[in-house]
C-alpha positions, 0 to 999 in steps of 0.5 A: 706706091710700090713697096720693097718685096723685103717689107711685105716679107718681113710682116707676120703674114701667114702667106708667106707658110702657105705660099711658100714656093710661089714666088713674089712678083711684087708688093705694093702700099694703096692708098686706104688707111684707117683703124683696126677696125677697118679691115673689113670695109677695105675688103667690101671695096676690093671684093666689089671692083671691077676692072672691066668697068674702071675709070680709067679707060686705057686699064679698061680695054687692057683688062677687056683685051685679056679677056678676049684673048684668053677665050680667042686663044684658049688661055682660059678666060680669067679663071678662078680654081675651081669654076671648071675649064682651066681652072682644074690646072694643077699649081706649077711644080705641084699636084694641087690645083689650090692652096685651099688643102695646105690651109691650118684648120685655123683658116679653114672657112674663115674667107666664107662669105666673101665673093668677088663680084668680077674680079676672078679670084677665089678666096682662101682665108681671112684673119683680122689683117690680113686675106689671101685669094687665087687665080688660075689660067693657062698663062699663071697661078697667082694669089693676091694677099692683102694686108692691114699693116699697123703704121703706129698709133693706132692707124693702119694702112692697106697693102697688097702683093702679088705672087705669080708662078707662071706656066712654062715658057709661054707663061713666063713670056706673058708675065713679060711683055704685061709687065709695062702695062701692070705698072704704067696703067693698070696698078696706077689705075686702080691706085686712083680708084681705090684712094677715090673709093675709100675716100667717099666713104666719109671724113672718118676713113678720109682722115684716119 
């Protein structure tokens, strides 16, 4: 399911402006395909997941572990920018704590509305296929961008990167030692779960 970072680079996605120094960790397919007109359902599902209640249990209790360390260790709990705490740090190498001030007035306001239900991100902007949020802690700024990409005839496929800048030393040494965990249990958890979710919406999505 993973995805050459030179694929997602080379979509029209308007991340790439805006996010310009924030390094591309990795890219990956999920498993949801449909219509146009499916963007919107694929974020319902991404905005209401919640890792701390997965199915899989090992990416359970990794994400609980996380937890537990960020608020033991004052790593800042899985913040997003702005709740307070950690998340007032400014983006690594930059002044600003957010992206949301570097947004075209076209993107402006575009993500109101859409609130993660347990996943700790904010959302940035929306367009017709595709959506960016952040995260800040003492470890990393990241953003997730999902995207809506036309596989031809009509039929369309979720995607989803991933960019990273880590806070210093420590930071780069966490991205690190999580790497293995990302991809052996935590990335093929959620692939599972999507495909499930997306699925038991009904034979229209099921078979688009």
């Amino acid at each position: 399911m993973r995805l050459p970072n030179s694929v997602h680079e080379s979509g029209p996605w308007r991340i790439r402006e805006i996010a310009s120094d924030i390094p591309l960790e990795d890219a990956w397919a999920l498993p949801a395909y449909g219509g146009a007109e499916d963007f919107g359902a694929l974020l319902e599902l991404m905005v209401a997941s919640d890792p701390g209640e997965a199915e899989s249990g090992p990416a359970r209790f990794l994400w609980r572990l996380r937890d537990r360390l960020g608020s033991w260790l004052d790593l800042g709990r899985i913040a997003a920018p702005g709740d307070g705490g950690s998340g007032a740090l400014p983006i690594p190498g930059a002044a600003e704590a957010s992206l949301a001030g570097r947004l075209p007035e076209d993107l402006r306001g575009t993500a109101a509305g859409l609130e993660f239900a347990s996943l700790p991100f904010e959302p940035l902007y929306r367009t017709e296929n595709e959506f960016a949020a952040e995260v800040s802690n003492r470890t990393v700024y990241g953003v997730m961008h999902l995207a809506w990409a036309e596989q031809g005839n009509g039929r369309y496929q979720a995607q989803m990167a991933v960019y990273v800048k880590p806070r210093g030393a420590f930071g780069r040494a966490y991205m690190a030692a999580i790497k293995p965990f990302r991809y052996l249990i935590v990335y093929p958890a959620l692939m599972r779960q999507i495909e499930r979710t997306w699925n038991s919406r009904g034979p229209r999505q099921a078979s688009a």
